[in-house]
C-alpha positions, 0 to 999 in steps of 0.5 A: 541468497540475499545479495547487495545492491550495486550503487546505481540499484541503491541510489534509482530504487531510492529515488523511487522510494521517496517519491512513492513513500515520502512525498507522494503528493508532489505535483499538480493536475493536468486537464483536472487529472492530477499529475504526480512526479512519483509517476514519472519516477516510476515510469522512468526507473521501468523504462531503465530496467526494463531488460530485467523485465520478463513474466514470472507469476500467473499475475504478470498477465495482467498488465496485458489483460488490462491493456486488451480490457480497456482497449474491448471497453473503449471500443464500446462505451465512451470515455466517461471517468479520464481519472478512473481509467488512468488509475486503472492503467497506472494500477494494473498495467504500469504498477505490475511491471515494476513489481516484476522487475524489482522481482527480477533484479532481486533487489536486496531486502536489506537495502530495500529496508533501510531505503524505505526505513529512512524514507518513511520517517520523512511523513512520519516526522513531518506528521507530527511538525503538522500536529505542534505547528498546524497542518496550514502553516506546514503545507509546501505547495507542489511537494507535500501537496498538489500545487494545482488543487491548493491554487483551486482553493486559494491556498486554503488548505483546510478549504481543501480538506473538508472538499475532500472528506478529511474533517471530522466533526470540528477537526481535521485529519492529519494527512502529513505529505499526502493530503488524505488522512486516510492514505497517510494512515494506511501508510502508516499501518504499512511502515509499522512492521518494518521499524520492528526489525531495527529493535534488535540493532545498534539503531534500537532507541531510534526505532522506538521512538519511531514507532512511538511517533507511528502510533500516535500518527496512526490514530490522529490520522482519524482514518478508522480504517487505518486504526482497526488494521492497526489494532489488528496488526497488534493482535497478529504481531502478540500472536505471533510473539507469544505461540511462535516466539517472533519479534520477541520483547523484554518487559523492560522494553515493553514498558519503555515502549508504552511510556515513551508514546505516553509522554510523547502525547501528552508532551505534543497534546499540549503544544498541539495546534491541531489538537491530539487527545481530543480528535482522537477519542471523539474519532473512537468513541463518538460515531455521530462524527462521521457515517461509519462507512462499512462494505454493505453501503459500499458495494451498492446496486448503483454500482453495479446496475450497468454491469453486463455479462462481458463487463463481469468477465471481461472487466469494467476499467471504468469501475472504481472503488477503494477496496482491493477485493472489490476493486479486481473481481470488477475492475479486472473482471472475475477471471483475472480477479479470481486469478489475481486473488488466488495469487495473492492468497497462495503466497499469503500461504506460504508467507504465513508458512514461512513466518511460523517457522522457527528458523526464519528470518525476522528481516522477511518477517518484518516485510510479511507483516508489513505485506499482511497489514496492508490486506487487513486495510483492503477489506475495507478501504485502502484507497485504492486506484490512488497513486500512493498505495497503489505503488506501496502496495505492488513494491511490499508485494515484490519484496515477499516474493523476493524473500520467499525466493531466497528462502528457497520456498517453493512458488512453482503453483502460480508460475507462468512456467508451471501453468504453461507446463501443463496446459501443454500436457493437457492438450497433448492428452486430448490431441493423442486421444482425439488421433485414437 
C-alpha cells in the first residue's frame, strides 16, 4: 500500500537525492582520495535511520561479507590501491544499508519519484547550459566539480578532461555535474524511464521537453555505453508499448515528441560552443575516434594473473572494474557474487512479471524500466566503484523492492527469513537421522 511521506522523510531523502543525483561532484581529495559531500550525506541519512536498519534479502549479507573479506585481505596482502578498496567499502558495505533502510522505511515511490524528477532535471539543464555556453565557462569549482582535481590542473578543465578520458577526436564529452561523460550518460539512461510517468499528467509538456533534453544529453555525452543502453531501453520500451500496451502514446504525441528534440537540436547546434551534430555523428559513425572498448579486452589475463583459490572464493577488495557482473563475482567473490547475482536476476523476474501484467501500475513501471536500463549499461561499463552510480544504482534497486512489496508480489525465495528457514529444517533432517 503506498503511503505518504512524513516531511522530516521528504526534506532527508531529498537532501540525499541531490547530492547522489545532482551535483555528485561536489568536494575535493583528501590524500589524493577524492572526497565527495554525497558521502557524507549518505553516511549521515544512515546514521539517523539506522533503527530502520534490519536485514531482509539474501544481499543484506553482504555488507558484513564484505567487512570479513577485506579484513582476511589486509591481514594478507599490503594496502596497494587506497581508492579501490574505499570504493569497495563504499559499494558494498555502505551503499547496502542504506539500500535496506530505504527499504525499511518503505519511503513513498510517489514522493521518491518526484524528488528524483526534480533533481534529475538539475545535470540535465546544466548539461545543455555547458552545450550553448561551454563546459569551461560553466564549471563552479567544489560543486559541479572536484575542487582539488580542477586546482591540480590549474582550473583548466578541459586539461582535466582529456587526463580523464573525456575527449574524443577534437571534442569533449559532456559531462554536466559529474566530470565524466560516461557517468552523466548512464545517468541519463536512468532518469529516462522516470519522466515516462509525468506523460499522462497536468506536468505533460514539461516531461517532454525533459526528455527531449535527456535524449540530446544522452548522445552529446559520447559515451557509447550510455547510447547502446539507450537505443536499448527504446527497443524494450516499444516492446512493452506495443505487445502489453504500457506506456502507451498517441501518434499525435509521437510527432510532437520527435519534432520538439528535432528543433531543440538544431536550435543549440547553432549556438553550440561545444558543438552538438557533429561530435555526435563522428561518436556514431567514425570508430577511428576512440578504441571501441568491449568486454573481451576488458577482462584481460592481467587481471586476473595474481588470483588465488581463496581470492576467487573469498573475493579480491583490491580487484576494480566498471562492470557490475564482473565487478561482484571478483570483488565479492564467486560465492557472494553468485548470491548477489541471483538476487538481483530473481527480482528481475518478478519486475518483468509484474510490469507484464495488465493491471500494473505505470508509476512502479517507470521505476523497473529505470532499474532494467541500469543492468543493459553494466554489461559493459557502468563505471562502477564510482560514487555517483554506485549510489543511483542501490536507491533504483530499493524502490523495486519497495513496489514489489506493495504489490504484494511474492519475494519470499531470497529472504533471509526463508533461507534460515530452511537450512534449520535441513540440519534438524540430518541431526535426527545421524541420532537413528
Amino acid at each position: 500500500m503506498e503511503r505518504k511521506n512524513n516531511t522530516v522523510d521528504y526534506i532527508l531523502f531529498s537532501v540525499l537525492c541531490l547530492f547522489v543525483f545532482a551535483i555528485p561532484k561536489s568536494g575535493f581529495n583528501i590524500c589524493n582520495i577524492p572526497f565527495y559531500v554525497g558521502i557524507i550525506v549518505v553516511v549521515i541519512y544512515i546514521a539517523l535511520n539506522l533503527r530502520f536498519y534490519k536485514p531482509l534479502v539474501l544481499i543484506d549479507l553482504i555488507p558484513y561479507w564484505g567487512f570479513i573479506s577485506l579484513l582476511i585481505y589486509l591481514l594478507m596482502h599490503d594496502l596497494n590501491n587506497k581508492e579501490t578498496v574505499i570504493r569497495y567499502i563504499l559499494g558494498f558495505v555502505v551503499l547496502p544499508i542504506l539500500f535496506n533502510i530505504i527499504i525499511r522505511k518503505k519511503l513513498s515511490i510517489k514522493d521518491m519519484l518526484k524528488i528524483i524528477t526534480i533533481v534529475g532535471a538539475i545535470p540535465v539543464i546544466y548539461g545543455i547550459i555547458q552545450i550553448m555556453f561551454g563546459i569551461e565557462s560553466t564549471i563552479i569549482p567544489g560543486l559541479t566539480a572536484n575542487y582539488t582535481q580542477l586546482k591540480n590542473f590549474n582550473f583548466d578543465v578541459y586539461r582535466l578532461l582529456t587526463a580523464k578520458c573525456n575527449k574524443v577526436g577534437e571534442y569533449y564529452k559532456l559531462i554536466s555535474t559529474y566530470q565524466n561523460g560516461n557517468m552523466f550518460g548512464i545517468f541519463l539512461v536512468l532518469y529516462y524511464p522516470l519522466l515516462l510517468y509525468w506523460e499522462k499528467t497536468k506536468w505533460r509538456n514539461t516531461s517532454y521537453l525533459l526528455q527531449s533534453l535527456t535524449i540530446i544529453c544522452v548522445f552529446r555525452s559520447l559515451s557509447r555505453t550510455a547510447i547502446i543502453a539507450f537505443v536499448m531501453l527504446i527497443v524494450v520500451l516499444n516492446f512493452f508499448r506495443i505487445v502489453y500496451k504500457k506506456f502507451n502514446i498517441t501518434i499525435k504525441e509521437f510527432i510532437y515528441k520527435i519534432t520538439l528534440t528535432i528543433t531543440i537540436l538544431i536550435i543549440l547546434s547553432t549556438i553550440s560552443k561545444e558543438g552538438l551534430i557533429k561530435p555526435i555523428i563522428m561518436r556514431l559513425f567514425n570508430n577511428k575516434s576512440e578504441e571501441i572498448v568491449t568486454m573481451n579486452n576488458r577482462i584481460t589475463l592481467g587481471l586476473l594473473s595474481n588470483t588465488s583459490l581463496v581470492k576467487l572464493l573469498l573475493g579480491n577488495p583490491n580487484f576494480g572494474h566498471e562492470s557490475l557482473y564482473v565487478e561482484v563475482l571478483f570483488s565479492l567473490g564467486i560465492l557472494m557474487g553468485c548470491l548477489f547475482l541471483f538476487t538481483l536476476f530473481f527480482i528481475d523476474y518478478k519486475l518483468i512479471k509484474f510490469l507484464k501484467n495488465k493491471g500494473s501500475s505505470e508509476l512502479y513501471g517507470v521505476f523497473i524500466l529505470s532499474f532494467l536500463s541500469v543492468q543493459i549499461a553494466a554489461i559493459s561499463d557502468i563505471a562502477w566503484g564510482l560514487f555517483p552510480i554506485e549510489s543511483q544504482f542501490w536507491i533504483i534497486y530499493a524502490s523495486n523492492i519497495i513496489a514489489l512489496s506493495q504489490s504484494d508480489i511474492d519475494i519470499s525465495s531470497v529472504k533471509l527469513q526463508r533461507v534460515f528457514s530452511f537450512m534449520r529444517q535441513m540440519i534438524f533432517k540430518i541431526s535426527t537421522k545421524n541420532s537413528t
